[in-house]
N, CA and C atoms as a LAMMPS dump frame, in Angstrom:
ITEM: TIMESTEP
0
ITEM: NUMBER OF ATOMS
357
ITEM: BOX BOUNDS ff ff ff
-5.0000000000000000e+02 5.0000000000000000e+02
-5.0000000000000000e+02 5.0000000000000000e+02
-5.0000000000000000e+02 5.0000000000000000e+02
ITEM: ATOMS id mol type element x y z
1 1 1 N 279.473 -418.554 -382.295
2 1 2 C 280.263 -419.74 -382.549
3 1 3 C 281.396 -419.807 -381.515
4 2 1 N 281.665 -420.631 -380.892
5 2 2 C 282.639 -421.303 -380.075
6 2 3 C 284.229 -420.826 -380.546
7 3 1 N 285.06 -420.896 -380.242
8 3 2 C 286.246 -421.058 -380.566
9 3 3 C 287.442 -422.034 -380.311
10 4 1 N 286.421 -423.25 -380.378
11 4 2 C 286.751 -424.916 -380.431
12 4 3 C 286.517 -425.22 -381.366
13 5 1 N 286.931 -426.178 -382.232
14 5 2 C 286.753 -426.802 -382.863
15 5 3 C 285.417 -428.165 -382.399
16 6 1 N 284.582 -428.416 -383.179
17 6 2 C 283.217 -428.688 -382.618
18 6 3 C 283.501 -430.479 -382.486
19 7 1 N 284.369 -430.497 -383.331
20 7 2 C 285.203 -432.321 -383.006
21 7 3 C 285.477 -432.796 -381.711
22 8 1 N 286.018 -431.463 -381.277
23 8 2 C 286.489 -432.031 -379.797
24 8 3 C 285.055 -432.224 -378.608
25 9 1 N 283.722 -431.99 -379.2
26 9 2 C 282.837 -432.705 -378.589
27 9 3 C 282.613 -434.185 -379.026
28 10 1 N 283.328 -434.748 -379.479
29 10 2 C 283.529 -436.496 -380.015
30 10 3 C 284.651 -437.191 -378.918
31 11 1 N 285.481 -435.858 -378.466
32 11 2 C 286.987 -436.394 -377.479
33 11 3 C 286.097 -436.589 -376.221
34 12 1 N 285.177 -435.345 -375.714
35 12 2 C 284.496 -435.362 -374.803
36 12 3 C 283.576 -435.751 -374.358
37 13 1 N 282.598 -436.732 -375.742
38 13 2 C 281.996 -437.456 -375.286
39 13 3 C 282.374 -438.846 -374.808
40 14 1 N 283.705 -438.986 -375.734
41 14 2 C 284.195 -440.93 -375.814
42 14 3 C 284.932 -440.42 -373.95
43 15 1 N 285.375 -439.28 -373.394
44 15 2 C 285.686 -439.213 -371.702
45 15 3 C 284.844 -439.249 -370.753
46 16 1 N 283.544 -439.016 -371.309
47 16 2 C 282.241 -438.944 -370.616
48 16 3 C 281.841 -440.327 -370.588
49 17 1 N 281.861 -440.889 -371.768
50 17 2 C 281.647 -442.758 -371.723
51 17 3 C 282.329 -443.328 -370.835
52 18 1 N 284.103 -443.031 -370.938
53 18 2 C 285.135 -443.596 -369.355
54 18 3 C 284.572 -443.851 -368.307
55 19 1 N 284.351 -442.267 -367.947
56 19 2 C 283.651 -442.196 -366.81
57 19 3 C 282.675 -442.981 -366.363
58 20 1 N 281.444 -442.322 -367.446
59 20 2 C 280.483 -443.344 -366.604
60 20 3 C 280.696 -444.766 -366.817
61 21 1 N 281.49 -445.687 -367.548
62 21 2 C 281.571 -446.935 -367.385
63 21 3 C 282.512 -447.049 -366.267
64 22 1 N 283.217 -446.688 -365.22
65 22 2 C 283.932 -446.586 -364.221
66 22 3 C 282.633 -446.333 -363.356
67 23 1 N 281.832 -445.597 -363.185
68 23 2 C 280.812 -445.277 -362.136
69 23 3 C 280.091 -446.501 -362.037
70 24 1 N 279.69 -447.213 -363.287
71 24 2 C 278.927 -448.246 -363.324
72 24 3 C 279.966 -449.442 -362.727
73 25 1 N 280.836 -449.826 -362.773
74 25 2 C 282.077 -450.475 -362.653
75 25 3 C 282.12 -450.568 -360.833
76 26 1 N 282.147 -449.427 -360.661
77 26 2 C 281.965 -448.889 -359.111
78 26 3 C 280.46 -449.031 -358.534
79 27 1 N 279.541 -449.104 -359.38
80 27 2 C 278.289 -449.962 -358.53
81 27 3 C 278.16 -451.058 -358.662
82 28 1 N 278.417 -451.774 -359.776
83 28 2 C 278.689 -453.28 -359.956
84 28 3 C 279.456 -453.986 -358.401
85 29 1 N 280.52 -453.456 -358.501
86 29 2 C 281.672 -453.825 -357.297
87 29 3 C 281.412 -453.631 -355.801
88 30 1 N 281.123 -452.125 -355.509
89 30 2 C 280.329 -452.183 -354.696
90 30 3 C 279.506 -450.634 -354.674
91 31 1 N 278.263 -451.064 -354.438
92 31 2 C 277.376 -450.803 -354.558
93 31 3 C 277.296 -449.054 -353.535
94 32 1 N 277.523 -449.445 -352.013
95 32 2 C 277.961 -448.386 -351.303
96 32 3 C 278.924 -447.18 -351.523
97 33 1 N 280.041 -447.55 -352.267
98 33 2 C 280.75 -446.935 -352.861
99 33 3 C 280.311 -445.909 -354.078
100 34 1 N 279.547 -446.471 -354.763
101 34 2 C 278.939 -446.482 -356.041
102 34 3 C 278.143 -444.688 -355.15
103 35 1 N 276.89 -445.329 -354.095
104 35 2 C 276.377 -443.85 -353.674
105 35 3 C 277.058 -443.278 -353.068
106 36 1 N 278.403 -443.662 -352.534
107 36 2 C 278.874 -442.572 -352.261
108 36 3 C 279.786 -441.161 -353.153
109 37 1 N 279.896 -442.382 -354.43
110 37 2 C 281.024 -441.183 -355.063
111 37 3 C 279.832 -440.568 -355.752
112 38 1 N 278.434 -440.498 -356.198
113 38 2 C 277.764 -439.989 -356.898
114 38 3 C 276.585 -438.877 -355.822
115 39 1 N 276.913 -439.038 -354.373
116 39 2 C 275.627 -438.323 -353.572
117 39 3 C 274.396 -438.948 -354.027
118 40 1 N 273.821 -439.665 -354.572
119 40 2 C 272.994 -441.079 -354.527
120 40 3 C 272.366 -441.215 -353.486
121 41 1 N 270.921 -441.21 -352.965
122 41 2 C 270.775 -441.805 -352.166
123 41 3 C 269.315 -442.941 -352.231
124 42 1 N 269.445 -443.986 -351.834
125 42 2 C 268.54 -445.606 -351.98
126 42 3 C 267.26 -445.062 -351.768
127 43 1 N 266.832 -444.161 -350.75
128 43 2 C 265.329 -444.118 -350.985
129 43 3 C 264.519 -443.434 -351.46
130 44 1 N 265.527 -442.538 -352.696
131 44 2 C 265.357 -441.567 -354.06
132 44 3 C 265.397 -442.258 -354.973
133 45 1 N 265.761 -443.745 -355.094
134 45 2 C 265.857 -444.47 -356.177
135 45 3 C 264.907 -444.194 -357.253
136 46 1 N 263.132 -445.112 -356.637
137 46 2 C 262.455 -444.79 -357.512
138 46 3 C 261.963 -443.582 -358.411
139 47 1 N 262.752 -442.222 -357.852
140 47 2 C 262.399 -441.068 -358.591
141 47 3 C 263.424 -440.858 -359.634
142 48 1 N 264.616 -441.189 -358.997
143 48 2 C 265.889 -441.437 -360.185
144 48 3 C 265.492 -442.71 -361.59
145 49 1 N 264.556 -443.24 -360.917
146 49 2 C 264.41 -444.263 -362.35
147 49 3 C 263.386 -443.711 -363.109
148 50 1 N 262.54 -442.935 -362.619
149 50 2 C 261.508 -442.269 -363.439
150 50 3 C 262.309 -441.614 -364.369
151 51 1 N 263.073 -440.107 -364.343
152 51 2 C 263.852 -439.608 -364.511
153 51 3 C 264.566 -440.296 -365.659
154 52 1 N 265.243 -441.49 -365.397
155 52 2 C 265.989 -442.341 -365.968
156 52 3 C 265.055 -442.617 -366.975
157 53 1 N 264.145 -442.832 -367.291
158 53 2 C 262.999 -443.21 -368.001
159 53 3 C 262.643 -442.597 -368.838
160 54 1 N 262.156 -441.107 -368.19
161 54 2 C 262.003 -440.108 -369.447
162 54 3 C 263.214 -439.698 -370.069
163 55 1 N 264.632 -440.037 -369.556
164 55 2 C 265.501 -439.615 -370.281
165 55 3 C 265.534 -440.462 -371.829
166 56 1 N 265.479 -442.139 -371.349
167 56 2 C 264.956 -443.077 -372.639
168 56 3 C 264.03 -442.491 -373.555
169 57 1 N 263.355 -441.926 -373.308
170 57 2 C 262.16 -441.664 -374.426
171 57 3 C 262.402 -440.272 -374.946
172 58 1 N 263.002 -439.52 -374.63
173 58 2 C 263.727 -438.367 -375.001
174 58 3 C 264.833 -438.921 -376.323
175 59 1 N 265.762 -439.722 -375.614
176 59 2 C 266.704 -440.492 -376.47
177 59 3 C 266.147 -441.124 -377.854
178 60 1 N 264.806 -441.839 -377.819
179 60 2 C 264.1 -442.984 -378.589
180 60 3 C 263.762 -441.624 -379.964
181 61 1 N 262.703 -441.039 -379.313
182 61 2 C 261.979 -440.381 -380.046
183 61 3 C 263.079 -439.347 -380.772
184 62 1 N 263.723 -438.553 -379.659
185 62 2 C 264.482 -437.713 -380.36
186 62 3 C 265.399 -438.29 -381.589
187 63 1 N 265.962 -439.608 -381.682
188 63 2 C 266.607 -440.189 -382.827
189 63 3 C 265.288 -440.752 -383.656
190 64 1 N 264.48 -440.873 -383.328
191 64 2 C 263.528 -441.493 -384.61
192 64 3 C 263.02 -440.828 -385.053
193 65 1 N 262.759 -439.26 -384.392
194 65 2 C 262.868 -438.18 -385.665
195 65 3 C 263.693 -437.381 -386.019
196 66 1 N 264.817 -437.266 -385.665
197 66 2 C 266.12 -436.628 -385.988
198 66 3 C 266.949 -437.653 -386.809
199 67 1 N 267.399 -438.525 -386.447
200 67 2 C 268.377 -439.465 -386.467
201 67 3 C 268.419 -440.536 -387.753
202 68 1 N 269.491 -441.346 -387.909
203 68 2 C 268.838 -442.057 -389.403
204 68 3 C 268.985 -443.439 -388.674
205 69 1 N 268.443 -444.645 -389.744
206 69 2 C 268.051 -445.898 -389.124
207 69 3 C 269.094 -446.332 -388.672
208 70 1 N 270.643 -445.911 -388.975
209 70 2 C 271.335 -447.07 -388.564
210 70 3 C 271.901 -445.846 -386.6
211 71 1 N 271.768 -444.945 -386.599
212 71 2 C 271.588 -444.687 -385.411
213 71 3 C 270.247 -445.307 -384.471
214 72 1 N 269.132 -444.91 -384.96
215 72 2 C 267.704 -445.687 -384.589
216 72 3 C 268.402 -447.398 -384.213
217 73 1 N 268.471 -447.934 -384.632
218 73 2 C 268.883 -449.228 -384.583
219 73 3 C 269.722 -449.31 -383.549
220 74 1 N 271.046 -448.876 -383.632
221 74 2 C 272.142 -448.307 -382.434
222 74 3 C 271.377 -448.238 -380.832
223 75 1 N 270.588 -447.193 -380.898
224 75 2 C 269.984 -446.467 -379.912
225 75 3 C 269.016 -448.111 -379.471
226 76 1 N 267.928 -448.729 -380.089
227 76 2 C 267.251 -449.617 -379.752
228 76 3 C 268.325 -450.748 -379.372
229 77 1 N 269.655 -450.907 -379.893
230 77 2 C 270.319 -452.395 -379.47
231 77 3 C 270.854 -451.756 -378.333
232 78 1 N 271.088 -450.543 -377.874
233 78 2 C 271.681 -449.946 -376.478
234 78 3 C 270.038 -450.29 -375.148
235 79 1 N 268.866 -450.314 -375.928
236 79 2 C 267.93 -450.032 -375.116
237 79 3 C 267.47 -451.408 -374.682
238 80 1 N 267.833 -452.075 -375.889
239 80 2 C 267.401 -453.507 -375.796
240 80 3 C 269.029 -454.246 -374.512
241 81 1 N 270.258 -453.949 -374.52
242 81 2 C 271.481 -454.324 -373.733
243 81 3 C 270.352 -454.041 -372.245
244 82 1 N 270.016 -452.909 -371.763
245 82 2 C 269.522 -452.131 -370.499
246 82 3 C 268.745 -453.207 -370.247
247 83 1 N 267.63 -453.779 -370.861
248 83 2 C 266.594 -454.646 -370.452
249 83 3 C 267.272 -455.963 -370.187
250 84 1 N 268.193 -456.498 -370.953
251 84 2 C 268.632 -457.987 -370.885
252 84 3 C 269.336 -457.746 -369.437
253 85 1 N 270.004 -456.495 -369.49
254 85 2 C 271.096 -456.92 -368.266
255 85 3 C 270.023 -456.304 -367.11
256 86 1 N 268.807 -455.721 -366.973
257 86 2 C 267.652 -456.077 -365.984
258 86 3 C 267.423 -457.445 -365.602
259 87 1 N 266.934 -458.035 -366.672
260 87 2 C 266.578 -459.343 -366.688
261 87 3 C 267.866 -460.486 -366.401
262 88 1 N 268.793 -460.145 -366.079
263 88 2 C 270.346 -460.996 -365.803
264 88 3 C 270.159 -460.859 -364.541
265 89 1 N 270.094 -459.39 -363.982
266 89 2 C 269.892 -458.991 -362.371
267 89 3 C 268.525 -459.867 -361.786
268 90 1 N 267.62 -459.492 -362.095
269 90 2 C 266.289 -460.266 -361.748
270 90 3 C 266.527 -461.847 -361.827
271 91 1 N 267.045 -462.536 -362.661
272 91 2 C 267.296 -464.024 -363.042
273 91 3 C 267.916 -464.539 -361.539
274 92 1 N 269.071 -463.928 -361.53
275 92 2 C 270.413 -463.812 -360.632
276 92 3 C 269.612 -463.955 -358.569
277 93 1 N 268.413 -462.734 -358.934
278 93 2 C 267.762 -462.954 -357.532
279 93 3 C 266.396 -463.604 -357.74
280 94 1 N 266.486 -464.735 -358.65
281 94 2 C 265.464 -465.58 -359.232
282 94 3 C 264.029 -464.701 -358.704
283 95 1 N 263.88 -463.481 -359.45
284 95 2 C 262.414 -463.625 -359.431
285 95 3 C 261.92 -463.09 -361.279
286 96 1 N 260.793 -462.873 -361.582
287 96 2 C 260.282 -462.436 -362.44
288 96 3 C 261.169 -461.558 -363.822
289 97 1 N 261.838 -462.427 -364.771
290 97 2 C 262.483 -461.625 -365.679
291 97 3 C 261.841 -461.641 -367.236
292 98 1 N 260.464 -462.233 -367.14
293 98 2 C 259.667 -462.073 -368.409
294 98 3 C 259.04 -460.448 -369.194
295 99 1 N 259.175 -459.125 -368.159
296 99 2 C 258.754 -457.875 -368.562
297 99 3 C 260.079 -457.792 -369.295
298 100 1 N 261.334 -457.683 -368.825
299 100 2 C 262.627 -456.911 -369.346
300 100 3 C 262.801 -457.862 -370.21
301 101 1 N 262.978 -459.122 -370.388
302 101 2 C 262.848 -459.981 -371.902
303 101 3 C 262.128 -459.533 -372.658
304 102 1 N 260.855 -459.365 -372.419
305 102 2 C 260.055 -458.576 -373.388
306 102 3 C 260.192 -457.612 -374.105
307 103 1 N 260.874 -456.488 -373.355
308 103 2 C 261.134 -455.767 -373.638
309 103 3 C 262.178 -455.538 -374.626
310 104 1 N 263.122 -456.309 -373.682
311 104 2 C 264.743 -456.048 -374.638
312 104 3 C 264.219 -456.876 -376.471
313 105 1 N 263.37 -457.806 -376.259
314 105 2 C 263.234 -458.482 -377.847
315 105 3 C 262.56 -457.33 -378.431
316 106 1 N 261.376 -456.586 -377.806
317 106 2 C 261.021 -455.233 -378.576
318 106 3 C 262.018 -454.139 -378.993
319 107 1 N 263.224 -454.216 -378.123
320 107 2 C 263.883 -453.006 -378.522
321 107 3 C 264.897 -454.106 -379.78
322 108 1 N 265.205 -454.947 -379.56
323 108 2 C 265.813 -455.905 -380.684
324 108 3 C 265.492 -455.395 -382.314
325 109 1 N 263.877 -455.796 -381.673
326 109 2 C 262.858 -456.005 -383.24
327 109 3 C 263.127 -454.446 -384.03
328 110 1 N 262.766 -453.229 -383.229
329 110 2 C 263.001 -452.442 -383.838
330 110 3 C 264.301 -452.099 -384.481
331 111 1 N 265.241 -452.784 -383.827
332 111 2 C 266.95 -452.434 -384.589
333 111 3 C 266.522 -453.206 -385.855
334 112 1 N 266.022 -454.082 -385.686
335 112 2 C 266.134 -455.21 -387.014
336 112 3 C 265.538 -454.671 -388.002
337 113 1 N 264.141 -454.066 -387.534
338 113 2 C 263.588 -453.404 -388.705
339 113 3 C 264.012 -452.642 -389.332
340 114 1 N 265.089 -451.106 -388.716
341 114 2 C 265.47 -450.4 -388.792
342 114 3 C 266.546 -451.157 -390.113
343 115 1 N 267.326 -451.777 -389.639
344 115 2 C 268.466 -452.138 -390.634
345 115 3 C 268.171 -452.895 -391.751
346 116 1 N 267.206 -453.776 -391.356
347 116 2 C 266.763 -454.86 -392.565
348 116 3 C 265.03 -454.624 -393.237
349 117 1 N 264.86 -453.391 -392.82
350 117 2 C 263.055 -453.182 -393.422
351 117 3 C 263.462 -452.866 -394.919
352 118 1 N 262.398 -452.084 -395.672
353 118 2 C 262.602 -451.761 -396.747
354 118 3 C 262.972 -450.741 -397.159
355 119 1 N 263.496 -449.771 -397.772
356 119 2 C 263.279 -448.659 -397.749
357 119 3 C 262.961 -447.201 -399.035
């Protein structure tokens, strides 16, 4: 056992959120910046999104069998935000935003079920 108090992983996660909403903040703005403060580099992307990917399904599964519905739900309206704001980016460079719509209403549906099914 630690000799922390196990709360103060709640302080350290809501500083870990800061952060990365500042990192994201910093690729939004600019983008160059963004790889530079992270060592990032553009033509590793597609392996970073794989990555990024299985981390989602790690996340999904691991709360839908650990986790209770109103986290499940949580986790799908966070998964379903990722797809819309795909589909904002894609809109924005007008091409094809019907997969990440799709998607984000699938990750929707499951919050809904989650909160409003039967139980």
């Amino acid at each position: 056992m630690l000799p922390v108090p196990a709360s103060w992983a709640i302080y350290l996660a809501v500083l870990t959120g800061i952060f990365l909403f500042l990192l994201g903040t910093v690729f939004m703005l600019s983008p160059k910046q963004g790889f530079a403060m992270t060592k990032h580099r553009a033509e590793n992307l597609p392996t970073i999104m794989a990555g990024r990917y299985f981390f989602m399904v790690l996340i999904a599964v691991g709360v839908a069998l650990t986790g209770s519905l109103v986290q499940l739900a949580f986790v799908f309206l966070c998964l379903a935000g990722v797809a819309f704001f795909d589909a904002a980016v894609y809109a924005r460079a007008k091409t094809k935003v019907a997969p990440h719509l799709a998607a984000g209403v699938g990750a929707v549906l499951v919050a809904f079920i989650a909160l409003e099914g039967q139980v």
